[in-house]
C-alpha positions as CSV (number, residue, x, y, z in Angstrom):
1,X,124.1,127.9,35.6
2,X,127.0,127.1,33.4
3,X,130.4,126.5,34.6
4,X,133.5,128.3,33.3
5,X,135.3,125.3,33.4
6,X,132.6,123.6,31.1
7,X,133.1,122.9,27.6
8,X,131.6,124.7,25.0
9,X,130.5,122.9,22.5
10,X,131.9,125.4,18.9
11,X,128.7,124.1,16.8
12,X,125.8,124.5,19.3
13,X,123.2,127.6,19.3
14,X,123.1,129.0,22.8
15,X,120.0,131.2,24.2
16,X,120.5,133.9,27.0
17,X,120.1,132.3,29.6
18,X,119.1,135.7,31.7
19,X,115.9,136.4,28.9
20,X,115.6,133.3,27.2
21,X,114.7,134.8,23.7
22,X,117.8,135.6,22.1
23,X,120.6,133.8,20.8
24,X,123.5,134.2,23.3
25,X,126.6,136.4,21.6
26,X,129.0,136.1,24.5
27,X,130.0,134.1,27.4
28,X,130.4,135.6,31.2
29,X,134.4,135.2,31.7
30,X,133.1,135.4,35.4
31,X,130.7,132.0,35.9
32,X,130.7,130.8,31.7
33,X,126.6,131.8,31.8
34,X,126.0,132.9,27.6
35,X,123.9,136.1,27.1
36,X,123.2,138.5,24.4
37,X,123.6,142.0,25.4
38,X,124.8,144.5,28.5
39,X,121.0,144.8,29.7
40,X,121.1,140.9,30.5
41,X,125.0,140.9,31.6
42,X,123.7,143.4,34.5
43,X,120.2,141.8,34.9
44,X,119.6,141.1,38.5
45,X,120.1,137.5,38.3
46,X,123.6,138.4,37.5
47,X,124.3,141.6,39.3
48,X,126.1,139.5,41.9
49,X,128.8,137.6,39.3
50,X,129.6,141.2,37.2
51,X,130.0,143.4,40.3
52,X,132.0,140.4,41.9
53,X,134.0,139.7,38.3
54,X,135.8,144.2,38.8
55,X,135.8,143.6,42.8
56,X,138.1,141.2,42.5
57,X,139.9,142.4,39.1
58,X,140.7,146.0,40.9
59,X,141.4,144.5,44.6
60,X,143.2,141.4,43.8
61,X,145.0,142.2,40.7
62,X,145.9,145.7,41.0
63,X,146.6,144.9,45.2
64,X,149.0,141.8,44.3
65,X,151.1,143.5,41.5
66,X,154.0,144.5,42.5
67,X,153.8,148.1,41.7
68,X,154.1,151.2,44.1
69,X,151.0,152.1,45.9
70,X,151.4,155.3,43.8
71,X,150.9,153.6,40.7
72,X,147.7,151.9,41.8
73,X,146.3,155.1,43.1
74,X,147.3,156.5,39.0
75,X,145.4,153.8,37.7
76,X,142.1,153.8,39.8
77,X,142.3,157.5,39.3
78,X,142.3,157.4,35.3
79,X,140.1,154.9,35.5
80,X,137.4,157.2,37.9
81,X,137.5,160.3,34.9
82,X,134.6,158.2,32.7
83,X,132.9,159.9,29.7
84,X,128.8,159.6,29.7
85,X,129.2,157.4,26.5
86,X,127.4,154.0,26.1
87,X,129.9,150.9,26.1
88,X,130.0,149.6,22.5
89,X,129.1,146.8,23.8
90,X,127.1,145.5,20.5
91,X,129.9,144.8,18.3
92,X,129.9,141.6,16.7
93,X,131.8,138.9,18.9
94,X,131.5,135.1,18.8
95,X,131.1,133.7,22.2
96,X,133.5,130.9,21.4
97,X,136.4,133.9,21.1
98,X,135.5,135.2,24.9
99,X,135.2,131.6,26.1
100,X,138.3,130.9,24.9
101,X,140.6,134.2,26.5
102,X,143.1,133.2,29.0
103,X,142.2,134.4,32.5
104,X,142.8,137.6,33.7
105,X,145.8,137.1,35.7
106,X,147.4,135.5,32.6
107,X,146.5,138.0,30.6
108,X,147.5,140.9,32.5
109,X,151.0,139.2,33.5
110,X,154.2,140.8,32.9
111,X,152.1,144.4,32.2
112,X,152.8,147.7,33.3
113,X,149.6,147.9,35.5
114,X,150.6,152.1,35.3
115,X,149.9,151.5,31.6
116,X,146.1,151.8,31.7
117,X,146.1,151.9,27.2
118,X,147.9,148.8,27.5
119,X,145.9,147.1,30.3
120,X,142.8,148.2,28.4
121,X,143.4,146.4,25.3
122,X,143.6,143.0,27.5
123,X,140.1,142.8,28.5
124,X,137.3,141.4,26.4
125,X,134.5,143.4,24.9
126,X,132.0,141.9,28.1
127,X,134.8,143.1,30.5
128,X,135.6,146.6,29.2
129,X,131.6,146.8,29.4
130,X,131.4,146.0,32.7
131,X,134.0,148.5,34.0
132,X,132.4,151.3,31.8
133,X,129.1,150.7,33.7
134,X,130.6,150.1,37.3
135,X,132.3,153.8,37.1
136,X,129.4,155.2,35.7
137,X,127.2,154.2,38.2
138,X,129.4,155.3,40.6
139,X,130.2,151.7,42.2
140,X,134.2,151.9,41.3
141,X,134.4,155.0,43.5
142,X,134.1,153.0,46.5
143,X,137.1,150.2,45.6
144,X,139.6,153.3,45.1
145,X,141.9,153.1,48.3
146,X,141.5,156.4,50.3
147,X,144.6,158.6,50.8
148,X,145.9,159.1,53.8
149,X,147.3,163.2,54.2
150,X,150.8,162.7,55.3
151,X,150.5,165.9,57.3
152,X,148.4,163.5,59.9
153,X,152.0,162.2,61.0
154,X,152.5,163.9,64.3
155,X,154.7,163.1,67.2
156,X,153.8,164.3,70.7
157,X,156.0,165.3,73.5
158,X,155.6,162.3,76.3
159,X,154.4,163.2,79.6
160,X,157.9,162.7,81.2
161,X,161.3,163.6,79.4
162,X,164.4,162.5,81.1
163,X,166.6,165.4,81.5
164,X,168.8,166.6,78.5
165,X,167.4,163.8,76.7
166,X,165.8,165.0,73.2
167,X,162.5,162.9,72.7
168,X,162.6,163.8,68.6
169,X,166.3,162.2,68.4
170,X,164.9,158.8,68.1
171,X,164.5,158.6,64.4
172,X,160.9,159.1,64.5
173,X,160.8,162.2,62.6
174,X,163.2,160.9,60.1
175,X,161.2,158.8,59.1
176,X,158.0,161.0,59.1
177,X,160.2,163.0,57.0
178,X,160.4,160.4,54.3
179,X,156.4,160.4,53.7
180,X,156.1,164.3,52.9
181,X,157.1,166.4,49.8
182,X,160.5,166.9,49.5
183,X,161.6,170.7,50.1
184,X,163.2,172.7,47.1
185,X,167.2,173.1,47.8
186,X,168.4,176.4,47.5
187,X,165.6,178.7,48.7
188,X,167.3,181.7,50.6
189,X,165.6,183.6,53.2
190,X,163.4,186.6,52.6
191,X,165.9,189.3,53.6
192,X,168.4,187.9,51.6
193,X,166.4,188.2,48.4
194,X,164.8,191.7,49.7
195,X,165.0,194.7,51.4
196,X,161.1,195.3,52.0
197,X,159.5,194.3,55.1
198,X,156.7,191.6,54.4
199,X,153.2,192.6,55.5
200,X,152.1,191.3,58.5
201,X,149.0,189.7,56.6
202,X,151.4,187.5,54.6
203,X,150.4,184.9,56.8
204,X,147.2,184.9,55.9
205,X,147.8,185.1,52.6
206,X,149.7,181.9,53.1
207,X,146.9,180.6,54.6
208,X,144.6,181.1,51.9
209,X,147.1,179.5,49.7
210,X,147.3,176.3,51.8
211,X,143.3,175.6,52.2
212,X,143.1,175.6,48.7
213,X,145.8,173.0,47.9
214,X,144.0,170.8,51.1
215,X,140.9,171.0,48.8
216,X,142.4,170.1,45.6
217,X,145.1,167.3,46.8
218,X,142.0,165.8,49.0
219,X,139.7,165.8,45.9
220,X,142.6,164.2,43.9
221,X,143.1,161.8,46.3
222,X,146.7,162.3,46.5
223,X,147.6,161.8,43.3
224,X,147.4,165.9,41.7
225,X,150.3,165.4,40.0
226,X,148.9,162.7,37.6
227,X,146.4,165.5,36.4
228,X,149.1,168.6,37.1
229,X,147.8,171.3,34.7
230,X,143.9,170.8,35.9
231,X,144.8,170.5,39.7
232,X,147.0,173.5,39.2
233,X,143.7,175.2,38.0
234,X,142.1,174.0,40.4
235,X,144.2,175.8,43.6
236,X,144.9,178.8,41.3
237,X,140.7,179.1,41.3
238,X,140.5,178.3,45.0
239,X,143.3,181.0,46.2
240,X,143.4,184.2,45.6
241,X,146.2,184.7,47.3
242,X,148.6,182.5,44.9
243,X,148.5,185.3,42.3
244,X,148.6,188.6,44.6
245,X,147.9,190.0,48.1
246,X,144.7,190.2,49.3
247,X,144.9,192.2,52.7
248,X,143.1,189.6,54.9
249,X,142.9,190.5,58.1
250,X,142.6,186.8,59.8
251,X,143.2,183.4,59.2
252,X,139.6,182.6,59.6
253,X,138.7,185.2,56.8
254,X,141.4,183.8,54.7
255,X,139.7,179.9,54.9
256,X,136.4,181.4,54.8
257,X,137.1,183.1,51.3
258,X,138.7,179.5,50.3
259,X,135.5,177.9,51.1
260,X,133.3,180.4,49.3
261,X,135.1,179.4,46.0
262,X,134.9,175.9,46.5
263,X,131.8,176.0,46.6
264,X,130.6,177.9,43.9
265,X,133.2,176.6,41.8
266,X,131.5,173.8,39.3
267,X,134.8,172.4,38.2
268,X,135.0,170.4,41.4
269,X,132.2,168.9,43.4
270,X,132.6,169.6,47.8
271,X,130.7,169.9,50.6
272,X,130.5,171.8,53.6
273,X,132.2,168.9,55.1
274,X,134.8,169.0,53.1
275,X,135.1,172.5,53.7
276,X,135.8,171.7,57.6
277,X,138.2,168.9,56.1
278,X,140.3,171.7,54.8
279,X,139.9,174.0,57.9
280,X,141.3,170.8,60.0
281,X,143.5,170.0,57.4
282,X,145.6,173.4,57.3
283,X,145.9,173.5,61.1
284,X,147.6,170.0,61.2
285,X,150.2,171.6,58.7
286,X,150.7,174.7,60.5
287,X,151.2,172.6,63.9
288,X,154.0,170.6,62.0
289,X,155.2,167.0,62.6
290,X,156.6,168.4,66.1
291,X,156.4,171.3,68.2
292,X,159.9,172.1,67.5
293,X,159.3,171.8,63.2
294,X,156.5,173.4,62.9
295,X,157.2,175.2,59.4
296,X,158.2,171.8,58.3
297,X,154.8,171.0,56.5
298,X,154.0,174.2,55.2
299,X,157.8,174.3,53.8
300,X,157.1,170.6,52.2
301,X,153.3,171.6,51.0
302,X,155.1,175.4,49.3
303,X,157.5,172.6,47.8
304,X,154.6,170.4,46.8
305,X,152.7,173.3,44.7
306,X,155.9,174.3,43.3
307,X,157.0,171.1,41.3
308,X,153.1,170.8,40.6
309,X,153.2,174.5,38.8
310,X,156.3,173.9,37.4
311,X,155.3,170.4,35.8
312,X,152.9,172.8,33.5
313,X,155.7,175.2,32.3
314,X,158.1,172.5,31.4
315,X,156.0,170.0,30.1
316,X,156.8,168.8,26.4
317,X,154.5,167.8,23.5
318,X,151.5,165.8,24.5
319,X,152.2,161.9,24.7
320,X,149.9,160.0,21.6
321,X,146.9,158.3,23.6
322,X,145.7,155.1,23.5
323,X,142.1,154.2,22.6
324,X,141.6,154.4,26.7
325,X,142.8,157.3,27.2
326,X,141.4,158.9,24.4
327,X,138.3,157.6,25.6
328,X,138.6,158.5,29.5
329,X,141.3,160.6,30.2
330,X,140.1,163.9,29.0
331,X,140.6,167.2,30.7
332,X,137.4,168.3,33.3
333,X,135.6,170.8,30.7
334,X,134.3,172.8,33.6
335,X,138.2,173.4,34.9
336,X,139.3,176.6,33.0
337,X,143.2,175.4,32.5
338,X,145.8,177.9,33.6
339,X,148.2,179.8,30.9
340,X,152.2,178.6,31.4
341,X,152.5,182.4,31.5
342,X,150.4,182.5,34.6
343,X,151.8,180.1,36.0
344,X,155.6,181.7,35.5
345,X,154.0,184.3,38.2
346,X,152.9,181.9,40.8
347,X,156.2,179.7,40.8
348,X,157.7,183.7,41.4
349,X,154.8,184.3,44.3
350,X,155.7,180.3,46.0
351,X,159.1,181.4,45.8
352,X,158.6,184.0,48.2
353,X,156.1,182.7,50.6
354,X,159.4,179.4,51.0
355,X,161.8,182.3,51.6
356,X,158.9,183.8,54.3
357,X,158.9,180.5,56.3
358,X,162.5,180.3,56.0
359,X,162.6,183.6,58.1
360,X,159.2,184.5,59.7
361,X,157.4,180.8,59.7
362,X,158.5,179.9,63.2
363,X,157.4,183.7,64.4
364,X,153.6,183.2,63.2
């Protein structure tokens, strides 16, 4: 087998070397091997070099640039959303041109790695290929890093306390504190902003709310707010509750109706696993950080859900795309997107349940 590091001679005819009838139109950037076309590039006396050549590409590149964790999650998660389209992968292209590229690092130093447009014009007709087949088989989905829910943080009262000593003064929630959501500033409590009782199944209600934003940030992995108006379909779909009351009478009713529409929803793809996920999920909010904050996840998730809505209603004229993203990043047809109007109403309805917690959260 070839060597990268081999010269190539300009004026000599290369055959495939993978079916040995064809001339060779391109060169592996991976191990320098020439072959004609994608069939041969993923033959299985290759299939070790191409999977290896977006292995190392998405865990060594994208893990040694120095961009935030966030922005890596952005770009795997662009990258995931793959049209069914063949890779034009038959265009004419002399070998000697691929040969000849600068290695990837090179290439891809000094870029934006958040850019994917800009990233995807750096790779060569053979690479882009390979990508395009490794998310559509599905293979890519297992090199995206997997989010970790920050309402897992959790500190626990020690066994023995010295007296009038506060175990949470320690800094440890502080700093649990600077992993979650932010909360909105200036929410009021609810009897300052009405004079009507709330329900007593306003909980549940809340509940509802919360087990379908577990679903949705889970199947995001984290990163909603880089697809804002479909994941603000997506919990709108899930829970009822975010648009009016719907006189549950239990928490386990108001999961159980989450669940349902999961689902039987085909704009996103769960199982009953990931219903029991969610069910897990919402009590680790509802317990807290601490036993003495434990409104202090729902308040951050409210919070969450409310820049996520909003982000619809004040969004501007859609950005130009680049031929990536007019290739890959296209909205989920299956996800019926929400009106801003609608969404006007919700940010009202979020609005309230914040004020709830600000006044009843600690009573539930």
């Amino acid at each position: 087998m070839a060597s990268s590091s081999d010269p190539v001679d300009p004026d000599a005819v290369y055959l495939c070397k993978f079916c040995l009838m064809k001339k060779a139109k391109y060169v592996c950037p991976k191990c320098g091997t020439p072959f004609c076309s994608v069939n041969c590039y993923k033959s299985e006396d290759h299939v070790d070099c191409s999977e290896a050549f977006y292995q190392e590409w998405v865990e060594g590149e994208l893990k040694g640039s120095k961009v935030s964790v966030d922005g890596k999650k952005k770009m795997l998660e662009i990258l995931k959303r793959i049209s069914n389209e063949d890779a034009a992968f038959d265009e004419e292209l002399d070998s000697d041109d691929e040969a000849s590229l600068p290695d990837l690092s090179e290439r891809l130093a000094g870029i934006d790695i958040n850019d994917s447009d800009v990233v995807w014009e750096k790779l060569s007709v053979t690479e882009q290929a390979a990508f395009k087949e490794l998310i559509k088989t599905g293979d890519i989905s297992s090199l995206i890093p997997a989010w970790e829910p920050w309402w897992f943080q959790r500190i626990n009262k020690p066994k023995l306390v010295e007296v009038d000593k506060d175990f949470f003064s320690d800094g440890a929630l502080e700093e649990i504190k600077k992993k979650c959501p932010r909360h909105l500033n200036n929410i009021k409590p609810l009897s300052e902003i009405t004079k009507i009782k709330p329900s007593q199944s306003v909980s549940f209600d809340l509940i509802n709310i919360l087990g379908g934003y577990c679903i949705t940030v889970r199947y995001y992995n984290g990163s909603h707010f880089d697809f804002p108006e479909e994941a603000a379909s997506v919990i709108h779909k899930l829970s009822k509750s975010l648009t009016s009351p719907q006189k549950l009478v239990s928490a386990e009713v108001a999961l159980d109706a989450v669940g349902l529409e999961a689902l039987t929803y085909s704009g996103i793809e769960v199982t009953q696993d990931d219903i029991e996920s969610m069910k897990t999920d919402v009590k680790r909010i509802m317990d807290g950080p601490s036993s003495n904050n434990k409104t202090y996840y729902m308040l951050s998730s409210f919070s969450d859900m409310y820049r996520l809505f909003s982000n619809i209603t004040c969004s501007g004229p859609k950005a130009v795309k680049g031929k990536f993203s007019t290739m890959f990043d296209n909205p989920d047809p299956d996800i019926e997107l929400l009106k801003k109007d609608d969404c006007k109403i919700i940010l009202k309805r979020l609005k309230y349940f914040l004020s709830w917690l600000l006044e009843y959260g600690n009573l539930s």
